[in-house]
C-alpha positions in Angstrom: 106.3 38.5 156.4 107.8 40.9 153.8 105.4 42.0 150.7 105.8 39.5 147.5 106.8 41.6 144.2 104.9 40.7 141.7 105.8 41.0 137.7 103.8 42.8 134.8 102.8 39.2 133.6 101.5 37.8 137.2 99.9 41.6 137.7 98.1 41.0 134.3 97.5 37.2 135.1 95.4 38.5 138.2 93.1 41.2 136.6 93.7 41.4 133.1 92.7 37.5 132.1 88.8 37.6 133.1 86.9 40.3 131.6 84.5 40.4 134.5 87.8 40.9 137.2 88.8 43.4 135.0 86.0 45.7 135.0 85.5 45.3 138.3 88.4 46.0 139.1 88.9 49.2 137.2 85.8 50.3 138.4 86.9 49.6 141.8 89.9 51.7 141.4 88.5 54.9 140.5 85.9 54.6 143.3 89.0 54.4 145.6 90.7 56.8 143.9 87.9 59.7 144.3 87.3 58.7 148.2 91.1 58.8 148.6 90.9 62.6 147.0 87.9 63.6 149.5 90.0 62.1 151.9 92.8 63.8 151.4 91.5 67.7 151.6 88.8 66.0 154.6 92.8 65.6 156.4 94.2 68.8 155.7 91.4 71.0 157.0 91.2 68.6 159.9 95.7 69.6 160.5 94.7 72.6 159.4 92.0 73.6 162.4 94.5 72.5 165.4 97.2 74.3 163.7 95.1 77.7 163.0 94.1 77.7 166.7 97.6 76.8 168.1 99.4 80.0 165.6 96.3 81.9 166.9 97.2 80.9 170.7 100.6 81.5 170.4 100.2 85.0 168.8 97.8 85.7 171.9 100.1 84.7 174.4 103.0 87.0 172.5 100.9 89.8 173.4 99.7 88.9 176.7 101.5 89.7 180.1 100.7 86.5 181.3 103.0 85.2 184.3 103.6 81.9 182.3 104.2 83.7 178.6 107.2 81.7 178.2 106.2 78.1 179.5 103.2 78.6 177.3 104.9 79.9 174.3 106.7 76.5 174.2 104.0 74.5 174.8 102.1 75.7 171.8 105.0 75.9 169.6 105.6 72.3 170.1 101.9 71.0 169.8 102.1 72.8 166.6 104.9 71.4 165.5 103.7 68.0 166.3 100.6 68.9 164.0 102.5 70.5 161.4 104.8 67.1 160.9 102.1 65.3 161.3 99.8 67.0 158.7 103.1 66.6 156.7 103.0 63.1 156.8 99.5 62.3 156.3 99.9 64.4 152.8 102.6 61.9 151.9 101.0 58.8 152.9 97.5 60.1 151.3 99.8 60.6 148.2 100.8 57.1 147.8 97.5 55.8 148.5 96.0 57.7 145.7 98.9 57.0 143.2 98.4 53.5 144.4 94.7 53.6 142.5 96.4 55.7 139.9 98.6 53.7 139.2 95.8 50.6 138.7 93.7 52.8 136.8 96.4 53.2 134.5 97.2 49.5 134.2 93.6 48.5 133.8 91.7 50.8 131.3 93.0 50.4 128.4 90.7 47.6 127.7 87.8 49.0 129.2 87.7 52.8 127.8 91.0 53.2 126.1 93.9 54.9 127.5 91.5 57.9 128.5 93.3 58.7 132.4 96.7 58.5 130.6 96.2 60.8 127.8 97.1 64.2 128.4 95.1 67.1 126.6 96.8 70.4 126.9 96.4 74.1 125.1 98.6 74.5 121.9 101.3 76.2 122.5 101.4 80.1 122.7 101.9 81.3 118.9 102.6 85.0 119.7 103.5 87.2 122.2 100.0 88.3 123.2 98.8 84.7 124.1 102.5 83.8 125.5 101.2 86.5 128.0 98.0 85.9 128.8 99.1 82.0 129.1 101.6 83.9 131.7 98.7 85.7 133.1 96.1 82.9 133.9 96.6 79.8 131.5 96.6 76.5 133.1 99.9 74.8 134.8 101.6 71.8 135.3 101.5 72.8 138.8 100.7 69.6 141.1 97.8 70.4 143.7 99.1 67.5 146.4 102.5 68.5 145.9 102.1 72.0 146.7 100.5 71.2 149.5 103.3 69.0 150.8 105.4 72.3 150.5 103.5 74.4 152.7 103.0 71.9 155.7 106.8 71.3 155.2 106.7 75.3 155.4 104.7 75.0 158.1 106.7 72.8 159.9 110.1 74.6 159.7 108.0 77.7 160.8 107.0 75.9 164.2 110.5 74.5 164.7 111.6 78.4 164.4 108.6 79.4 166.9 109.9 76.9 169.3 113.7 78.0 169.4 112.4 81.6 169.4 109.9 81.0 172.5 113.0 79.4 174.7 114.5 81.8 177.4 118.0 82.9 176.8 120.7 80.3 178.2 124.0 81.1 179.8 126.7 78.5 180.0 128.2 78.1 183.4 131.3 77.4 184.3 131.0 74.5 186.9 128.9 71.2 186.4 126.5 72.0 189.3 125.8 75.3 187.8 124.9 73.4 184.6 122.6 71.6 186.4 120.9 73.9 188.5 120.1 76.1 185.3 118.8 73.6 183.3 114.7 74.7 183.1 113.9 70.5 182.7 110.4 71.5 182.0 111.6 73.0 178.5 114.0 69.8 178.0 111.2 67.4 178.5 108.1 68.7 176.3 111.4 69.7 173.5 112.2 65.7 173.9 108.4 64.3 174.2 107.8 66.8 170.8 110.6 65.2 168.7 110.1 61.9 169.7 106.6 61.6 168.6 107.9 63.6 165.2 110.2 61.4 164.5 108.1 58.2 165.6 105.8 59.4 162.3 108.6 58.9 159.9 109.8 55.5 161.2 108.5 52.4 162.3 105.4 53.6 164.5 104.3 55.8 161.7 104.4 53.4 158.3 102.0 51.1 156.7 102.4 47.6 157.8 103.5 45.7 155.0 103.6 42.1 156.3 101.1 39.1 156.1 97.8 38.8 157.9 96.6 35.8 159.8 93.4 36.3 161.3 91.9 34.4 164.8 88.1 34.4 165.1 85.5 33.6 167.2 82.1 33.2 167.1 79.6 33.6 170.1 76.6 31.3 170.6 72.8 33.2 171.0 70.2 30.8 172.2 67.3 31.3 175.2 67.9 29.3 177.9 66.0 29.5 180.8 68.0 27.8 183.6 69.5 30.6 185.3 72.2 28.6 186.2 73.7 28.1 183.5 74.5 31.5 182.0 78.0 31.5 180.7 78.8 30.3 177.2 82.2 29.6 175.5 83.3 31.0 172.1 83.0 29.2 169.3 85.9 29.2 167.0 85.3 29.6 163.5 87.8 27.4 161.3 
C-alpha cells in the first residue's frame, strides 16, 4: 500500500487545530531532530573505522611480499568499496530523516515560539576591503556540514572503485574461446560481482525505506502456576 499525500490544510488539520497536539508535536520534532544529528556523526565514524582499517590493510599489503598480494589487494579494495557506498547511503538516508523533522519544525513553530528555526541571522555584509578579506580569511559560510560530507564518501567511493581496477592483474585477450576461458581468474569475477551486487542492492529496492501500510499480528502468552506436570504446554492468546 502506497503512502497517502496529504495537503497543507489536512497537515494543519492534524497538528495545527489542538494547541496541546501542537506543542507536542513540535517539541517532539526537535527531540528527533537532535537524535537524528547524534545519529548521523554516531554513523560516519562507525563507516569511517572499517574503511580506515581496510585503506590501512590495503597500503600494507602494497608493500608486503606476500604470495597472495594480489588476491588480497582485491579483496580489500572491494570490502572498501562496499563500505564506502554504503557509508554513502546512510549520509543520504540520515539526510532525509533529519530534513524530515526539519521540515515539521518548520511547519509547526510558528505558533509556539515564532518563526525562530526559519529565520536566518547572518554578518552584514563586508563594507571594505579589509573585512571583505578577513570574511575571506575565516568568516562563516553557507557551507552545508551533511552535504560535504556526502562529497567525500562519494570521493571515497570513486577512490575504492579506482583501488579495485588498479589491484587486478593485467589481462590478455586470447584469440580462441577456450583460451578465454582458461584465463579467466573466476575468483576476481566473483568477489567483482558479489561487490556490485550488494552496492547496487543499497540504491534500489533492498536498500529504501518501506513506504507501504502496516498491519500488525499479535499474540499474547498466558503465565499462570500450574502444578500438574502434565499439562505444560499452553496456546497463544491472540490479542484483537
Amino acid at each position: 500500500m502506497p503512502t497517502t499525500p496529504l495537503s497543507q490544510q489536512e497537515y494543519e488539520d492534524k497538528f495545527l487545530k489542538d494547541d496541546a497536539i501542537r506543542r507536542n508535536a513540535h517539541q517532539l520534532a526537535l527531540d528527533v531532530r537532535k537524535f537524528e544529528i547524534e545519529l548521523y556523526w554516531k554513523r560516519a565514524t562507525y563507516f569511517w573505522t572499517f574503511i580506515a582499517a581496510a585503506l590501512a590493510g590495503f597500503a600494507a599489503i602494497q608493500v608486503s611480499t606476500a604470495e597472495a598480494k594480489t588476491d588480497l589487494s582485491v579483496v580489500l579494495s572491494c570490502l572498501g568499496l562496499v563500505f564506502s557506498v554504503g557509508w554513502l547511503c546512510v549520509n543520504r538516508g540520515s539526510k532525509h530523516w533529519q530534513e524530515n523533522w526539519e521540515n515539521h519544525v518548520d511547519l509547526l513553530e510558528d505558533k509556539e515560539c515564532g518563526p525562530i528555526y526559519k529565520v536566518i541571522v547572518k554578518r552584514r555584509t563586508p563594507q571594505s576591503k579589509m573585512e571583505l578579506f578577513e570574511h575571506l580569511l575565516n568568516g562563516p559560510s553557507e557551507f552545508s556540514v551533511s552535504k560535504i560530507n556526502q562529497l567525500i564518501s562519494l570521493y571515497v567511493s570513486i577512490l575504492w572503485v579506482l583501488l579495485v581496477f588498479y589491484s587486478l592483474p593485467e589481462f590478455y585477450l586470447p584469440n580462441t574461446l577456450g583460451e578465454i576461458c582458461s584465463s579467466i581468474n573466476w575468483f576476481y569475477v566473483i568477489i567483482i560481482f558479489f561487490t556490485i551486487a550488494i552496492c547496487a542492492s543499497f540504491f534500489f529496492k533492498f536498500g529504501a525505506t518501506y513506504e507501504g501500510g502496516y498491519w500488525h499480528r499479535a499474540t499474547i502468552r498466558t503465565s499462570r502456576i500450574n502444578n500438574d506436570n502434565s499439562a505444560n504446554t499452553y496456546e497463544p492468546y491472540p490479542v484483537k
